[in-house]
C-alpha positions, 0 to 999 in steps of 0.5 A, a space after each residue: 178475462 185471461 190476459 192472452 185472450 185480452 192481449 189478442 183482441 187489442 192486437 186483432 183491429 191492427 191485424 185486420 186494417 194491416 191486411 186490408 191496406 195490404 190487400 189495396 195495395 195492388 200493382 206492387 207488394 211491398 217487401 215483407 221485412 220493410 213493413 215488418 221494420 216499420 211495424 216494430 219501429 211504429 211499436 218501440 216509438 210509441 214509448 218515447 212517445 208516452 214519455 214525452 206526453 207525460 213530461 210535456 203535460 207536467 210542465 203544461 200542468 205547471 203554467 196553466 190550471 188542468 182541464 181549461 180549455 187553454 190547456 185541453 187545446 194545447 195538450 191535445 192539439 200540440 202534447 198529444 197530437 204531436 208526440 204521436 204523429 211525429 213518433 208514427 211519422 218518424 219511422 217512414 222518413 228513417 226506414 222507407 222515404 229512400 227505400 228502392 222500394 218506394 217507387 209507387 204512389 200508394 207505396 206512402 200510405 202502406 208506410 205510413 199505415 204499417 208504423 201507425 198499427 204497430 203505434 196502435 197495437 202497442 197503446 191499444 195492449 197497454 188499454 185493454 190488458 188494464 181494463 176488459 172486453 168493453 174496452 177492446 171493443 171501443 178501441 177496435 171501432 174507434 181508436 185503431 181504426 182512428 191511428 189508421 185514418 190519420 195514418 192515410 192522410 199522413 201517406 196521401 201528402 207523403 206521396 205526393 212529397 216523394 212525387 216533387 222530390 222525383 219531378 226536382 221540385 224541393 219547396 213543394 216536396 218541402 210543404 208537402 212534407 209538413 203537411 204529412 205532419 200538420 194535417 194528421 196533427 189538426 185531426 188527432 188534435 180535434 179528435 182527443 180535444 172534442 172528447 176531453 171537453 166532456 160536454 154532450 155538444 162536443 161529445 156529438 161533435 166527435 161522432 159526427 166528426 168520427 163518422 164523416 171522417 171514416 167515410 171521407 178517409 175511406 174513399 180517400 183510401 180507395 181512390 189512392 189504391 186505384 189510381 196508383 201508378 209509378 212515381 
């Protein structure tokens, strides 16, 4: 298939979830050059991202034997969830937490959302224009929509960080702050380890945790855009 039409559909499930969140967000809109900031961030870190994957995993390579369980767990939870939540989260602590605009509950999950599809867009195009269509379509039904869910959970705990912040109350915002990272992590980190195992469990495993995980961010998602309010 042409690349450009390859390169499009890599590029069409971000577009469609950026708008969505977009749409939720009701009482306030966000500035377009701070999402659009965001996005490209999301976008340029995604390459010291790879980089830092693949440096860590060598040096994992070189203490533990490829594809063990000890291995699988640390790549996945720590190498690879890690690189790529931190390089999504990143953005939103440089651009957006001291922003005037951040001035609203909901505000913290379209950050969040904005980096990860911009994270997204660029891994889902560097998949897809290797590959084919079959592969353009497993990514938009899994791994964007997944980036995107994660992102959630990663603006769910900022809002309340930047809500302790306004109400002076350093160690909350302090822990809230690291769970923004640790509880997309655990996810992340769950998600790619039930697929590296390679077993029919663990592959039954990820789509149960797949579907259970979409329902329950899903609601999250709407609770937070109806219950949004100033900070």
């Amino acid at each position: 298939m042409n690349q450009t039409y390859l390169t499009l559909a890599a590029l069409l499930p971000a577009i469609v979830l950026f708008v969505r969140v977009y749409r939720l967000d009701r009482i306030e809109k966000e500035p377009r050059a701070l999402l659009g900031r965001l996005i490209l961030l999301g976008a340029v870190f995604s390459v010291p991202a790879a980089l830092a994957e693949l440096a860590l995993e060598y040096l994992l390579g070189a203490y533990l034997v490829p594809q063990s369980m000890l291995f699988l767990l640390i790549d996945n939870f720590v190498v690879i969830a890690l690189c790529e939540e931190l390089a999504k989260r990143l953005p939103v602590m440089l651009a957006a937490w001291d922003h005037p605009a951040f001035d609203y509950r909901f505000d913290a999950i379209v950050y969040c959302v904005s980096s990860a599809l911009g994270f997204a867009a660029v891994e889902n195009i560097l998949y897809v224009v290797q590959s084919d269509l079959r592969t353009a379509v497993a990514r938009a039904l899994l791994s964007v929509p997944g980036h995107f869910f994660f992102a959630v959970s990663m603006g769910s705990f900022l809002s309340r960080a930047k809500q302790a912040e306004k109400a002076a109350r350093p160690r909350r915002m302090r822990f809230m702050r690291r769970c923004s990272l640790l509880v997309p992590m655990l996810l992340h980190g769950f998600w790619d380890f039930s697929l590296s195992v390679g077993t029919i469990w663990a592959t039954i495993l990820f789509y149960v945790f797949v579907v259970v995980f979409f329902i329950l961010a899903d609601v999250e998602l709407r609770r937070a855009s109806r219950a949004d309010r100033r900070l």
